[in-house]
C-alpha positions as CSV (number, residue, x, y, z in Angstrom):
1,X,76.1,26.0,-44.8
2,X,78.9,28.7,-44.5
3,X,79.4,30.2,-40.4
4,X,81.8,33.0,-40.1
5,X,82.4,33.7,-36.7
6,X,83.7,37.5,-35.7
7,X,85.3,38.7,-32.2
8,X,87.0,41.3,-30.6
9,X,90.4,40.2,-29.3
10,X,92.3,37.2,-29.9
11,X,91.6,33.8,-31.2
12,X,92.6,32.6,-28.2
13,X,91.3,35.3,-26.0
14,X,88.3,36.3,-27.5
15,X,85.9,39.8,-26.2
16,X,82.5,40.3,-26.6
17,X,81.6,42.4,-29.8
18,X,80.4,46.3,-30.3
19,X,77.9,47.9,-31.3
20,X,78.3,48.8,-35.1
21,X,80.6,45.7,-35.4
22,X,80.7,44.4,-38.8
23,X,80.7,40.3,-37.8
24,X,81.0,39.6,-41.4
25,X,80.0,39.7,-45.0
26,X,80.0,38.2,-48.5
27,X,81.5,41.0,-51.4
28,X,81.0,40.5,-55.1
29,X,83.8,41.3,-57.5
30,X,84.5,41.4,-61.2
31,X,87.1,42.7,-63.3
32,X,87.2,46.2,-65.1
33,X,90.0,45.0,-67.6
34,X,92.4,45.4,-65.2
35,X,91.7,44.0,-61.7
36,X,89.2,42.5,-59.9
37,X,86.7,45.3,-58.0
38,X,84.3,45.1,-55.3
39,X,80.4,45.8,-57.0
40,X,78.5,44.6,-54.8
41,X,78.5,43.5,-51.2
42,X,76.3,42.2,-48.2
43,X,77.2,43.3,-44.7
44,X,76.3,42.3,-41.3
45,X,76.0,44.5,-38.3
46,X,76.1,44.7,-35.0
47,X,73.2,46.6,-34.2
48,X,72.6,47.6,-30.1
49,X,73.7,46.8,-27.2
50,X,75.0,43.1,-26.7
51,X,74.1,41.1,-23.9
52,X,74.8,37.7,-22.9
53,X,73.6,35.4,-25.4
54,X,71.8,37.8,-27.5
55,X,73.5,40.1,-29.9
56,X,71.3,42.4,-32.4
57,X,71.9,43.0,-35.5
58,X,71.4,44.5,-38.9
59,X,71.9,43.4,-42.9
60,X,73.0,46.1,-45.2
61,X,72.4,45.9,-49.2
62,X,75.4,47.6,-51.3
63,X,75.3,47.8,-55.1
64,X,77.8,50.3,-57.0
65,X,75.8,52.7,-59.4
66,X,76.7,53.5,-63.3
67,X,80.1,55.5,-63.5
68,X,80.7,54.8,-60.0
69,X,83.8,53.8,-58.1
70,X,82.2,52.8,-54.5
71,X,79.4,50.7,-53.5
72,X,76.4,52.7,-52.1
73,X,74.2,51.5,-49.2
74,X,70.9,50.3,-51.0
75,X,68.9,48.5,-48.5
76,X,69.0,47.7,-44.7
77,X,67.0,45.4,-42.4
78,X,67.2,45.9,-39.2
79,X,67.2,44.3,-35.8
80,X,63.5,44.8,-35.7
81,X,62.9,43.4,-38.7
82,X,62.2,46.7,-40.2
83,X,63.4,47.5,-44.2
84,X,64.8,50.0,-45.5
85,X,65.3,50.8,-49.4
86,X,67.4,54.2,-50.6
87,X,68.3,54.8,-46.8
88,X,70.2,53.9,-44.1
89,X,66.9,53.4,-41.3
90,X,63.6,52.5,-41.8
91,X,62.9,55.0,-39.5
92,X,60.6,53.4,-37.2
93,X,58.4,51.2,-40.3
94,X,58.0,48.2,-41.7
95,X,58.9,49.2,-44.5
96,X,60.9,52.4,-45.5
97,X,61.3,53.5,-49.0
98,X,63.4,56.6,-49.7
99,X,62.2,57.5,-53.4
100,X,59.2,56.3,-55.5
101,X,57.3,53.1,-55.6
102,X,54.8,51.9,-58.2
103,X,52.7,48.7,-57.7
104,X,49.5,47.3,-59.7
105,X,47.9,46.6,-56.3
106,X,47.8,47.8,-52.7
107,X,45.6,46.5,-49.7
108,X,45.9,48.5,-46.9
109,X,44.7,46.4,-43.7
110,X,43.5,48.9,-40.8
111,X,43.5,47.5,-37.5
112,X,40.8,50.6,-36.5
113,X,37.2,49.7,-37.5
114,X,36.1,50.9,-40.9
115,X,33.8,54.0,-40.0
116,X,30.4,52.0,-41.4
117,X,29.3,53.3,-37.7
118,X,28.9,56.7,-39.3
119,X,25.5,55.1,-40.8
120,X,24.7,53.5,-37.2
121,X,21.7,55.2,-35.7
122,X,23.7,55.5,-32.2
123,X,26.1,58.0,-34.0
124,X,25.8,61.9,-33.9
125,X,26.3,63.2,-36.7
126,X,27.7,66.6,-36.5
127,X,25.7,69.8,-36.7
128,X,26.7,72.0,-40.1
129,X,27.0,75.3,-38.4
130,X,29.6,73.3,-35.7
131,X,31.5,72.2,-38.9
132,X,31.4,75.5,-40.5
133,X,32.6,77.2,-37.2
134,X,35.5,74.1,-36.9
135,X,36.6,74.7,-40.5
136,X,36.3,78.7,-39.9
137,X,38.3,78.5,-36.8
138,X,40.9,75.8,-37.9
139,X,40.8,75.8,-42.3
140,X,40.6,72.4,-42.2
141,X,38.3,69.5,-41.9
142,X,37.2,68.2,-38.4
143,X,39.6,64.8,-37.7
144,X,41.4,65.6,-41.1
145,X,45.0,66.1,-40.8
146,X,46.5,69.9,-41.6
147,X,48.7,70.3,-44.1
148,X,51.1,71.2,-41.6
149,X,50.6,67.6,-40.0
150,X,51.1,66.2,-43.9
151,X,54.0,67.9,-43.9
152,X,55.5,67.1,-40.6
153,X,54.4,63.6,-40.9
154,X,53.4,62.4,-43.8
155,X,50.4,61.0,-45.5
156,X,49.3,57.8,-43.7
157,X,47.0,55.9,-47.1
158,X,44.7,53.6,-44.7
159,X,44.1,56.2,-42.2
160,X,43.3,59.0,-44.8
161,X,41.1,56.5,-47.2
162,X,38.9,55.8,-43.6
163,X,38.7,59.1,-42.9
164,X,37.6,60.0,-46.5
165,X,35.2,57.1,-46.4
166,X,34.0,58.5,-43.1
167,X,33.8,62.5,-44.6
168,X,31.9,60.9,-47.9
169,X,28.9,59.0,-45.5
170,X,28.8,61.7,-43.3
171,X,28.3,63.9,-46.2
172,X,25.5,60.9,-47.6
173,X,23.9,61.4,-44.6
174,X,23.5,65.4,-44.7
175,X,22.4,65.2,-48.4
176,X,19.8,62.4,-47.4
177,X,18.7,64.7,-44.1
178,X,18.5,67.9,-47.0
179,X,16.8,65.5,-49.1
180,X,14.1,64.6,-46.3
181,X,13.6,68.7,-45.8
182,X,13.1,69.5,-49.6
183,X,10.5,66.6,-49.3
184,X,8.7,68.4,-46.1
185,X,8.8,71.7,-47.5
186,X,7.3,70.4,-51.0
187,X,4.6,68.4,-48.8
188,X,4.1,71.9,-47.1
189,X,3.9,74.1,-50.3
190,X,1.6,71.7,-51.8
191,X,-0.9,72.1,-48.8
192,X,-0.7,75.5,-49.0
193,X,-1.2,75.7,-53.0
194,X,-4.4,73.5,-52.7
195,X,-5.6,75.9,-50.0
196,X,-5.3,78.5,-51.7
197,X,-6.7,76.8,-55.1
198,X,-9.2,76.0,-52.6
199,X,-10.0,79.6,-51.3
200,X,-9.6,81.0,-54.8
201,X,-12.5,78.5,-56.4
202,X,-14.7,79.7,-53.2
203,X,-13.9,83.1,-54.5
204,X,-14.9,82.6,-57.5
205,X,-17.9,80.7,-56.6
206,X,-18.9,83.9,-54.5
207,X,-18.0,86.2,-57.2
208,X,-20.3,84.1,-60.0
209,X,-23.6,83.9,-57.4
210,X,-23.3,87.4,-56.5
211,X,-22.9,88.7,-60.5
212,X,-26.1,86.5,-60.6
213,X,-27.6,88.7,-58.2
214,X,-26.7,91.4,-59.8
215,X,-28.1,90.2,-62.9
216,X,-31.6,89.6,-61.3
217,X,-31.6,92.6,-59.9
218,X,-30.7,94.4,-62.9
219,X,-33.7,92.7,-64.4
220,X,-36.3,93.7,-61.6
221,X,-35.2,96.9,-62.1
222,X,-35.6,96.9,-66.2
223,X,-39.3,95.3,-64.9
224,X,-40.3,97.8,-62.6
225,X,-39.6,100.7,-65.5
């Protein structure tokens, strides 16, 4: 095990550290050809205010690009545990990437409940003329971010995949409703056609017996002549 130890001060007098200290750090050098260079290097930081017997810090990541002469910041954990890759701060994440990431898998862990209560008979589901009046007045889906909020904020995957889930069953359920309607209105307009096959065949029944009338009395009258 290797222990540096860092002050301000003297060795014999030594003062509590800063904030932004660096207590110490392990630096990787080769030679170009003609001296040894620094090409990489891990740095530790002071990190917030010190108190007695507890003194945050941070761990900086350097590397020295192609055709470079210095070593650039790559990666930083901080005293929250926090990372940071292609910047300086996480900026208040777990994990903060500055550039693109590719991965075979994701899981995405919500902490919310996954909106299966959508299909709950408890929940309301949302008139269409109140949706088309929220999308009218706003040009955006109800609980569906802006895209000035996307831009302000960002995209947050697991909350946009719940809500999408949420959107597609509420949308199951207005097709299902629509569904049920068609199925009314058919049962409807098949009632109606049989009554009026119904009244039709009674007209025609009428129209037959009375041409039969007509018949016989066409008859008695060839009979009387």
């Amino acid at each position: 095990m290797m222990t540096q130890s860092f002050s301000r001060g003297t060795t014999l007098a030594p003062s509590a550290v800063s904030s932004t200290d660096r207590v110490g750090g392990l630096i990787f050098q080769a030679h170009d050809g003609t001296s040894y260079k620094p090409t990489a290097s891990i740095e530790a930081n002071v990190s917030g205010t010190v108190a007695t017997g507890s003194i945050p810090s941070n761990i900086s990541f350097f590397t020295t690009p192609v055709g470079g002469t210095a070593r650039v910041a790559r990666m930083v954990i901080d005293n929250s545990g926090d990372v940071g890759i292609g910047a300086t701060s996480p900026a208040g994440y777990k994990l903060g990437v500055n550039g693109s990431v590719i991965a075979t898998t994701v899981v995405v862990k919500l902490y919310a409940n996954w909106p299966d209560y959508v299909l709950k008979p408890a929940y309301k589901l949302p008139a269409l003329s109140q949706v088309k009046s929220y999308i009218d007045l706003n040009q955006h889906l109800p609980d569906v971010p802006s895209a000035a909020d996307i831009s302000k904020d960002g995209l947050n995957l697991g909350e946009m995949n719940k809500l999408l889930v949420k959107k597609v069953e509420e949308l199951t359920l207005y097709l299902i409703d629509q569904s049920n309607q068609l199925e009314k209105q058919k049962e409807v307009n098949q009632s109606l056609q049989q009554q009026i096959d119904n009244q039709l065949a009674k007209q025609k029944e009428m129209t037959q017996a009375l041409q039969e009338e007509i018949n016989e009395l066409q008859k008695a009258i060839k009979s009387v002549k």
